[in-house]
C-alpha positions as CSV (number, residue, x, y, z in Angstrom):
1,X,-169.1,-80.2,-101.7
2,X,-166.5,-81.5,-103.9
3,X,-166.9,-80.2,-107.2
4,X,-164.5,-80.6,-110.4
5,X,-160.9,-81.1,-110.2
6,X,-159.0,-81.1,-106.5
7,X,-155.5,-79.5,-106.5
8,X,-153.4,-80.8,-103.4
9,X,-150.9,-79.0,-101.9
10,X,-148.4,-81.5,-100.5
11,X,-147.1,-85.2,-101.1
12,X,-147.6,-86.3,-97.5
13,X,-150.0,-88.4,-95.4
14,X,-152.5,-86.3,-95.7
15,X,-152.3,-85.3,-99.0
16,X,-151.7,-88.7,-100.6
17,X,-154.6,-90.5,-98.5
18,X,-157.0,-88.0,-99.6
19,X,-156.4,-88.6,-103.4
20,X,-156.3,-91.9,-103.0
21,X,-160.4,-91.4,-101.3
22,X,-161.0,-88.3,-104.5
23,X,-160.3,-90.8,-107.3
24,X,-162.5,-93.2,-105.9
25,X,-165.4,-90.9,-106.2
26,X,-164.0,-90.8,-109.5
27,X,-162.4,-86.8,-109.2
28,X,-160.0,-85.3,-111.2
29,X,-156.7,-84.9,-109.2
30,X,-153.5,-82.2,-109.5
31,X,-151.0,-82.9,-106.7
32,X,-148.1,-80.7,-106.3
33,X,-145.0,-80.9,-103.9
34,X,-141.5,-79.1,-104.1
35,X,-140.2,-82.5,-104.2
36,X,-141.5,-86.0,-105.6
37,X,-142.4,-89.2,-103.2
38,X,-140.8,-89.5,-101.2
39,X,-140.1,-85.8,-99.7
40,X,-137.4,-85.2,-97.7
41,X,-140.0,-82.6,-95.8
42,X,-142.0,-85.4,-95.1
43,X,-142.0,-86.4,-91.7
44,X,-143.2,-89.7,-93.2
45,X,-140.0,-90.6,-95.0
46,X,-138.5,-92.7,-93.0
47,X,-137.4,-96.5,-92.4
48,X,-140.2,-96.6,-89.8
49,X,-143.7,-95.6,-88.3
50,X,-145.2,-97.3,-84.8
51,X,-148.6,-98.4,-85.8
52,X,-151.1,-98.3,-82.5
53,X,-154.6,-99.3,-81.6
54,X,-154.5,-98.0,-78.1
55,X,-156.3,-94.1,-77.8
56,X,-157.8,-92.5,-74.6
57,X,-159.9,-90.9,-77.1
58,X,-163.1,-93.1,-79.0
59,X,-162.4,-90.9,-82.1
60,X,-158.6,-91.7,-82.7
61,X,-159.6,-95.1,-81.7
62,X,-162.2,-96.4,-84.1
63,X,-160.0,-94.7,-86.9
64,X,-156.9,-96.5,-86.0
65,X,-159.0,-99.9,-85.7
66,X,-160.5,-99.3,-89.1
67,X,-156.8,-98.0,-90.5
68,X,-155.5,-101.5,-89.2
69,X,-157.8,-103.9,-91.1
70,X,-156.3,-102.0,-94.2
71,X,-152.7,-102.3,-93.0
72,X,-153.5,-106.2,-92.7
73,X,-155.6,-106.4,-95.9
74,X,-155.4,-104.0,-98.2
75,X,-152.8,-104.8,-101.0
76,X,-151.7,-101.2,-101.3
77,X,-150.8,-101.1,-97.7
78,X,-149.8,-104.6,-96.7
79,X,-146.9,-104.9,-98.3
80,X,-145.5,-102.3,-95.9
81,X,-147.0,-103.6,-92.7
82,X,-144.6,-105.3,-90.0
83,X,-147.2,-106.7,-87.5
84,X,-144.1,-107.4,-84.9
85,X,-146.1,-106.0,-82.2
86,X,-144.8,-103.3,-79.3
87,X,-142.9,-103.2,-75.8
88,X,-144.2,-100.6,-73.2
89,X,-142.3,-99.6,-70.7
90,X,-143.4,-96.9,-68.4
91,X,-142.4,-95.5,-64.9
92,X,-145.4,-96.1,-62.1
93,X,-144.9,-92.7,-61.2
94,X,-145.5,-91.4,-64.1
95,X,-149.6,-91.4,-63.2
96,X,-150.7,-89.3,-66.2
97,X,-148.8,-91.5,-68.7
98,X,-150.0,-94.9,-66.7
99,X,-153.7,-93.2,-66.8
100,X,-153.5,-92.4,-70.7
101,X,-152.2,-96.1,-71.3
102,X,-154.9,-97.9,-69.3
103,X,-157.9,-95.6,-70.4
104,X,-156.5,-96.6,-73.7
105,X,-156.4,-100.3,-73.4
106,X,-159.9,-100.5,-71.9
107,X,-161.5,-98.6,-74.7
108,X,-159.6,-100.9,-77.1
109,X,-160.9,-104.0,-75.2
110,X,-164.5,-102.6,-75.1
111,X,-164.3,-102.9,-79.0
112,X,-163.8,-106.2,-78.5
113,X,-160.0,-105.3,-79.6
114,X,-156.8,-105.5,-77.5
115,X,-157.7,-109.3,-75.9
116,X,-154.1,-109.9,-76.3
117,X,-152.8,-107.9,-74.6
118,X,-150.0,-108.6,-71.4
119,X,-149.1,-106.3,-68.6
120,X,-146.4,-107.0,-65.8
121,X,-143.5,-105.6,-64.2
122,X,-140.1,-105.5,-64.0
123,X,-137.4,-107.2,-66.0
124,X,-138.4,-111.3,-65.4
125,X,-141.6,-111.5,-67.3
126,X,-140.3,-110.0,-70.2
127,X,-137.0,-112.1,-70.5
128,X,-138.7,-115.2,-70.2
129,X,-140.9,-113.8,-73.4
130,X,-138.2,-112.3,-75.4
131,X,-134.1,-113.5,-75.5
132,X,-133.1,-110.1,-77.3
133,X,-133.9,-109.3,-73.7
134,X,-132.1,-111.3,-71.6
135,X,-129.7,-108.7,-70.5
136,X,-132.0,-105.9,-69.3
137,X,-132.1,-104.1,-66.3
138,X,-135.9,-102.9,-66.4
139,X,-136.7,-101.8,-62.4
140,X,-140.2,-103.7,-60.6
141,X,-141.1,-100.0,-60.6
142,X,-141.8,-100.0,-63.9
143,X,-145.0,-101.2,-66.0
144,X,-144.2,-103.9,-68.8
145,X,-147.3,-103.7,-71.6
146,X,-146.9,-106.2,-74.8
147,X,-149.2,-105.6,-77.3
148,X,-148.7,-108.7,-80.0
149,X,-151.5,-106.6,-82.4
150,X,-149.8,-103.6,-83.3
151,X,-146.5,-103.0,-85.1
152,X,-145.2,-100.6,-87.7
153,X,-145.4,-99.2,-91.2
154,X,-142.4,-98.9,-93.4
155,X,-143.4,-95.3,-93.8
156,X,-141.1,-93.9,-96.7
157,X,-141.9,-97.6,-98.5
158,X,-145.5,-96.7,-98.0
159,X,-145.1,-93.0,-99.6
160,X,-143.5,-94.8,-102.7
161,X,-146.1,-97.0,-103.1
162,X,-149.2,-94.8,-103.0
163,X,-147.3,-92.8,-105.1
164,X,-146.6,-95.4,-107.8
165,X,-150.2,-96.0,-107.9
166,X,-151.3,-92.5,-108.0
167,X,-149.0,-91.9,-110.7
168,X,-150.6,-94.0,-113.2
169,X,-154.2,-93.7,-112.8
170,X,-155.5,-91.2,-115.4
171,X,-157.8,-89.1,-113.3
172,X,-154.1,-87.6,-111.4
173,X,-151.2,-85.5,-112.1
174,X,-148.3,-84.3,-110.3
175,X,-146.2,-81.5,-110.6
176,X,-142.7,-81.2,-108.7
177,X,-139.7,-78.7,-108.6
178,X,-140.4,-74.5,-108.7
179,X,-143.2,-75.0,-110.0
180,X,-144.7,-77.3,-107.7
181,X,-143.5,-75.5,-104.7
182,X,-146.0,-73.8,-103.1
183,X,-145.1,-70.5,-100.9
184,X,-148.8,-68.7,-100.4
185,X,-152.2,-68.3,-101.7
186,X,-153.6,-65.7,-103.4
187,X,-157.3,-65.0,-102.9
188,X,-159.3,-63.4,-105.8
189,X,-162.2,-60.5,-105.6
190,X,-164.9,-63.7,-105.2
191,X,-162.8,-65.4,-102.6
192,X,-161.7,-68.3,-104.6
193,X,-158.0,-68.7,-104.4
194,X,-154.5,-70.1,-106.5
195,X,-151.5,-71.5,-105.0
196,X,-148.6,-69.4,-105.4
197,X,-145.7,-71.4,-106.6
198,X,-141.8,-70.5,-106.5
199,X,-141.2,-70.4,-110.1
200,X,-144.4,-67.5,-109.8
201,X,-146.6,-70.0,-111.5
202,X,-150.3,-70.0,-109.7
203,X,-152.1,-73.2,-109.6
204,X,-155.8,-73.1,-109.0
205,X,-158.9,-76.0,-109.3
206,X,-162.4,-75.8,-108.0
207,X,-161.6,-76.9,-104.7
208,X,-158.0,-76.6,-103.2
209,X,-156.2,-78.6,-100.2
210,X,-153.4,-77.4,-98.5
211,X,-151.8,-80.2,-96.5
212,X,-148.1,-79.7,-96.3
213,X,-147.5,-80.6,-92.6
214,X,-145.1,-78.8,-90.2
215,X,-144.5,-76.4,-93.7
216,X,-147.8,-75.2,-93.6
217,X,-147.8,-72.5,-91.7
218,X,-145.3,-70.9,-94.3
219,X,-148.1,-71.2,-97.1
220,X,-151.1,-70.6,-95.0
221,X,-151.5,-68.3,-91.9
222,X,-152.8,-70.7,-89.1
223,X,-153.7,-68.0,-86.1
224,X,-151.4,-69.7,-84.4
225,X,-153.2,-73.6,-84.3
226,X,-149.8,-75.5,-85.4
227,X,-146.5,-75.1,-84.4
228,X,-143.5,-77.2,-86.0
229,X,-142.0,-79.2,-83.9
230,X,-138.9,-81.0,-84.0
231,X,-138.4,-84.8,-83.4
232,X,-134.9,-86.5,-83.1
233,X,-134.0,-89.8,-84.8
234,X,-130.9,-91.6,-85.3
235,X,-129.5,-95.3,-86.2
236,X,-127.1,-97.7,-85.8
237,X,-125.8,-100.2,-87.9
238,X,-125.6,-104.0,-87.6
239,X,-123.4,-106.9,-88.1
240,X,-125.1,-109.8,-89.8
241,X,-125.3,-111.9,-86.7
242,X,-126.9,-108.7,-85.1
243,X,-129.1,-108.4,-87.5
244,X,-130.2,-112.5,-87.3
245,X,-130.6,-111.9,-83.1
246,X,-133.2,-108.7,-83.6
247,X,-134.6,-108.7,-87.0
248,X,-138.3,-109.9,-85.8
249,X,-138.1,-108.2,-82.4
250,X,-141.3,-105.9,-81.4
251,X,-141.1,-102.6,-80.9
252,X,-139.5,-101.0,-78.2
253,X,-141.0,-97.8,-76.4
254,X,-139.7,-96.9,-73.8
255,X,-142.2,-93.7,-72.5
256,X,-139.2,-92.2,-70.5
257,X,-136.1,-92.7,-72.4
258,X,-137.2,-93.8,-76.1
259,X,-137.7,-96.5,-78.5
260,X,-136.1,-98.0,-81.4
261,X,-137.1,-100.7,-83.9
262,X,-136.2,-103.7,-85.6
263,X,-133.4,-103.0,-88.1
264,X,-134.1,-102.4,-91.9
265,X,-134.1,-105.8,-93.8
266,X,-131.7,-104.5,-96.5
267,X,-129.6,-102.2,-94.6
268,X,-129.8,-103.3,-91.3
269,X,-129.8,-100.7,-90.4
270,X,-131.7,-100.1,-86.8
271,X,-133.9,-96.9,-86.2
272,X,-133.6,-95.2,-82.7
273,X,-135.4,-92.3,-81.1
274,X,-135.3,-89.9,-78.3
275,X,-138.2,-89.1,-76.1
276,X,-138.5,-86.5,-73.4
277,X,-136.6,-83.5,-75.9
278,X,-138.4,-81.8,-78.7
279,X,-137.0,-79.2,-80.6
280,X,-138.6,-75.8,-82.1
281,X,-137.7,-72.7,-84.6
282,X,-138.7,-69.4,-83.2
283,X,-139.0,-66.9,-86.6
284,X,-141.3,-64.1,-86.7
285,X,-144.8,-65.2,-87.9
286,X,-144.4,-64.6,-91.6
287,X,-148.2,-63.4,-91.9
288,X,-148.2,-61.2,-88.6
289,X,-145.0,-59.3,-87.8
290,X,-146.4,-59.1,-84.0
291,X,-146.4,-62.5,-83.5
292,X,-143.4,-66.0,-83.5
293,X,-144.0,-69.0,-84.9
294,X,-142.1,-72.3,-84.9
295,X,-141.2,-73.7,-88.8
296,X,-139.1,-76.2,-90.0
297,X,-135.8,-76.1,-91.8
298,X,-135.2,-79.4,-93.2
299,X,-132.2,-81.9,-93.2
300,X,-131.8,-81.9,-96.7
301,X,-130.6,-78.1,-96.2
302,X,-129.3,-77.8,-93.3
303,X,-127.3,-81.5,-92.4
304,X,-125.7,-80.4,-89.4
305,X,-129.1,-80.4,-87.6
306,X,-128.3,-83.9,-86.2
307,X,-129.3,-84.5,-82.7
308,X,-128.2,-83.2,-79.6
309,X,-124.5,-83.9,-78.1
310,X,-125.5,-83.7,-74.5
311,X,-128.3,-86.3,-75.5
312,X,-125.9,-89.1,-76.9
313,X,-125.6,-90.2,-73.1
314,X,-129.1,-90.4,-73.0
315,X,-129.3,-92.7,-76.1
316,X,-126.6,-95.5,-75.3
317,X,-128.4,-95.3,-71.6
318,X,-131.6,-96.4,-73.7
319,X,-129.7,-99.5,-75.1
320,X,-127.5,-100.2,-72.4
321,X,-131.0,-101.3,-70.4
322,X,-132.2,-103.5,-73.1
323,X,-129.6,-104.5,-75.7
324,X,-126.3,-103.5,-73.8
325,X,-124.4,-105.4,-76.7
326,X,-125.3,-102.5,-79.3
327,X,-124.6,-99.6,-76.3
328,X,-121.3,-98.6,-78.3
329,X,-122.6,-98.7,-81.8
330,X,-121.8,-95.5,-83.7
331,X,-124.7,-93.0,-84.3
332,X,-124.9,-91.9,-87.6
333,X,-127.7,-90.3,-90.4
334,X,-129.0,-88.5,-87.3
335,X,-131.9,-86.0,-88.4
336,X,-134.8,-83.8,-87.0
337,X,-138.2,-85.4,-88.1
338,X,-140.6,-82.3,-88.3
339,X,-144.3,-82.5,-87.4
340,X,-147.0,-80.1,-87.3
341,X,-148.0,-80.2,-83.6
342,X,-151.7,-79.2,-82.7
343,X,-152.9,-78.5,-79.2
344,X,-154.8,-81.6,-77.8
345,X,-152.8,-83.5,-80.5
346,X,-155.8,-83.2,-82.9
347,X,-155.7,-82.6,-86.5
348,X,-156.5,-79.6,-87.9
349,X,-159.1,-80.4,-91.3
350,X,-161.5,-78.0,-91.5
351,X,-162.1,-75.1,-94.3
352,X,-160.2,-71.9,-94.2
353,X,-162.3,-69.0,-93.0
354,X,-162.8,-66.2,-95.9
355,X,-162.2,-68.0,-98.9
356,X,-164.6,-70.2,-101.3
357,X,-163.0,-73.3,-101.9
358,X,-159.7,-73.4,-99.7
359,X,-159.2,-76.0,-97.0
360,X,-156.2,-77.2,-95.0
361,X,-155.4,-80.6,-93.6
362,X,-152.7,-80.3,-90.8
363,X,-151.6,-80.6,-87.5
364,X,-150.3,-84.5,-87.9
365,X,-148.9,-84.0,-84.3
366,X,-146.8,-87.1,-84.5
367,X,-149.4,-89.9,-84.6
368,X,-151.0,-89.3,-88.2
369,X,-149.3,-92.1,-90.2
370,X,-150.6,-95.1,-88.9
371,X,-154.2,-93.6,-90.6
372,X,-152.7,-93.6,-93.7
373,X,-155.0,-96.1,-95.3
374,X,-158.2,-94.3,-94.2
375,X,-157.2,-90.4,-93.1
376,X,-158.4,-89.3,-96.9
377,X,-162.0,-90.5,-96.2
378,X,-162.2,-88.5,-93.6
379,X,-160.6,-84.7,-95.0
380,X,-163.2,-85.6,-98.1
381,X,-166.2,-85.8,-95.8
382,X,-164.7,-82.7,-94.3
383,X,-165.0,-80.9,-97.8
384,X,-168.0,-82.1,-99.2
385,X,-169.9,-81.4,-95.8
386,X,-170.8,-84.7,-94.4
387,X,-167.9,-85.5,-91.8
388,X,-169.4,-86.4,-87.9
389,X,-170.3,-83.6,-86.1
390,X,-167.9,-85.2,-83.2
391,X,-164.8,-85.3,-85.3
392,X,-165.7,-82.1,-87.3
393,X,-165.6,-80.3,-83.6
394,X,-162.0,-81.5,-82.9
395,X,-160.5,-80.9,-85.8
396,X,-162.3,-77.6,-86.5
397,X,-160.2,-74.0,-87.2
398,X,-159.5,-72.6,-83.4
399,X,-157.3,-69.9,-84.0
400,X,-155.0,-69.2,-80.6
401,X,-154.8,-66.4,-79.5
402,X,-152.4,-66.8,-77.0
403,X,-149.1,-65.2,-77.4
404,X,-146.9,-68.2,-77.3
405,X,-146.4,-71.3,-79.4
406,X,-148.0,-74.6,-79.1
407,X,-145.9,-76.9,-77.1
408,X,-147.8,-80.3,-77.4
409,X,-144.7,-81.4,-74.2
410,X,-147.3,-80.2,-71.5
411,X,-149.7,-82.8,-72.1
412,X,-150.4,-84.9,-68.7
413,X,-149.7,-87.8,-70.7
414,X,-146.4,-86.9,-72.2
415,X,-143.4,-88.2,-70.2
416,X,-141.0,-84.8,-70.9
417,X,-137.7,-84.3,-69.1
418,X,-136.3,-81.0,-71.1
419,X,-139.2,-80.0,-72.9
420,X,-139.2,-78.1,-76.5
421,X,-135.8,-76.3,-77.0
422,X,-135.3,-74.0,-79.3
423,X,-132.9,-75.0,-82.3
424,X,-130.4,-72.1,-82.2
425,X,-129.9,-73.4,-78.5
426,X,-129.0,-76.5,-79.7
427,X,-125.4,-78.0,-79.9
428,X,-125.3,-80.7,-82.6
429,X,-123.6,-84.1,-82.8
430,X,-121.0,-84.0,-85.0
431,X,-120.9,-86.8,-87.4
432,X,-117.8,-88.3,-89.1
433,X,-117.4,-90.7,-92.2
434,X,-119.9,-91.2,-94.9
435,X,-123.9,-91.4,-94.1
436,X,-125.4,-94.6,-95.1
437,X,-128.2,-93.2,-95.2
């Protein structure tokens, strides 16, 4: 039951959404975050989110159809809303990706959802449908989904603007810097707890929520439920004709080789990711010295952690198949994107066993943001005891107890040529001149 003032740990997704759903019930609020809105720890703060209906899972999907009538309507969450629709490309034989993408256009449809949709193959269809295009090389052994109802989120645009509203309303407060910083919990004789801050300040409320993504299993010992796992991103600049040709294209995902956007209206500045390489940190488990975990270190501290070198290949191969005219564009504001993966994918919001009023809300696993405008609901229900049993069993604490990490790559569905890599293997793109970003 939520009762008295909330104190949030964490300035992300899931800590924004949920004061967004406490103040409406009319709670007092007390958010704290090393840094302000938006975080360079958030794995939010970015140019760019892909915002999808389609889940194998009933759960995932009613949430993400309920998250999109917000994206479209709600004035908080519009303005940051591309509905530019998404590209799928996918290999035939690739049968557990193909499978994961059908269940989850069926499911979609049978909410009377996804009519739109178009599936072909090869590279005809889709030139006749889109001239960015008209230069590909797509194989007939490859699937060609278009989804015209989905798009993206200007994520770091969105952070800001919850933010900005948070920030004035007089039920919340934030606190940023050392003394918002949280590094552990202390738990008192009646098993309430505080948040220990850097500056040694301890924070505590009634109820507390730690939700500080692929960081917070450096707050909060997990059992082993979350590992953080690395995503790379990079970008390319465009010309101002370049910009004109691709500035309302649809997403592109390629399931094999990667995806990329359409480019930043004031930059222009396109977004581009790798798929098929994920990267991890193996350090000793900092609340069990038998055990590893993967945690981030963060671009803001450590910029040479760019992307791979022996993946740049990989990259221009990506646009050489669809936009061969931006194949030689320099690379540059490369970063690692770090989410907190969960096995199965599914979020970890439950409460923490052995205290009185500490729960976590974690385990984004990459596909978090697009619930943005509902996620809070949900973590609140959590608290205050009335959350569906369904979702309640997914998301539920489940600590591991197997010795290694969780490496969300193995899923069937998951289209993974190297796998999760560990960062000290890693040889880095060097990057010359001065970041735009």
């Amino acid at each position: 039951m939520v009762d008295g003032p909330v104190l949030i740990v964490g300035c992300g997704v899931f800590g924004l959404s949920t004061a967004l759903a406490l103040i409406k019930q009319g709670h007092y609020v007390h958010i704290i975050d090393k840094y302000e809105p938006p975080s360079p720890w958030s794995a939010a703060n970015d140019f760019n989110k892909i915002i999808r209906c389609e889940y194998n899972d009933p759960i995932y999907l009613d949430m993400s159809i309920e998250a999109l009538k917000l994206w479209r309507n709600d004035p908080l969450f519009n303005r940051s809303y591309n509905e530019c629709g998404r590209i799928l490309i996918t290999p035939l034989r690739h049968k557990g990706r193909i499978e994961f993408e059908q269940q989850g256009i069926k499911l979609l449809q049978d909410k009377g959802e996804g009519k739109r949709f178009e599936v072909s193959r090869g590279r005809e269809s889709i030139t006749e449908k889109f001239s960015f295009l008209s230069r590909n090389t797509i194989p007939f052994d490859q699937e060609v989904k278009f989804n015209p109802e989905s798009g993206l989120g200007r994520s770091g645009q969105t952070l800001i603007d919850v933010y900005s509203f948070l920030a004035s309303h007089p039920k919340v407060r934030f606190t940023f810097g050392d003394a918002g910083y949280a590094v552990g919990v202390q738990r008192y004789t009646d098993g309430q707890v505080g948040v220990i801050t850097k500056s040694g300040f301890v924070h505590s409320a009634s109820t507390v929520l730690v939700s500080s993504g692929a960081n917070t299993g450096s707050i909060l010992d997990l059992q082993n439920q979350q590992s953080a796992t690395g995503l790379f991103v990079t970008h390319i600049q465009l010309t101002e004709s370049e910009f004109l040709k691709y500035r309302d294209i649809p997403v592109l995902f390629d399931a094999e080789m990667g995806y990329f956007f359409p480019p930043d209206e004031g930059s222009k500045i396109m977004k581009i990711c790798l798929s098929g390489i994920r990267s991890s940190r193996i350090v000793p488990d900092p609340f069990d010295s038998e055990r590893e975990a993967s945690l981030p270190r963060f671009h803001n501290e450590y910029p040479q952690d760019t992307i791979p070198e022996n993946c740049v290949s990989s990259l221009k191969a990506l646009l050489q198949k669809y936009t061969p005219e931006l194949a030689n564009h320099q690379f540059f504001g490369s970063k690692i994107c770090w989410i907190g993966d969960r096995e199965g994918s599914h979020f970890l919001i439950d409460k923490v066993p052995g205290y009185g009023n500490l729960y976590v809300a974690t385990g984004d696993s990459g596909h978090a943001y697009k619930f943005f405008p509902v996620i809070g609901n949900y973590i609140v229900q959590m608290i205050d005891g009335s959350l569906d049993d369904k979702i309640a069993f997914f998301w539920k604490w489940k600590p591991r107890n197997a010795p290694d990490i969780v490496d969300a790559s193995a899923a069937s569905w998951r289209v993974s040529k190297l796998g999760t890599i560990d960062i000290e293997k890693i040889v880095f793109l060097k990057e010359f001149g001065v970041s735009k970003l």
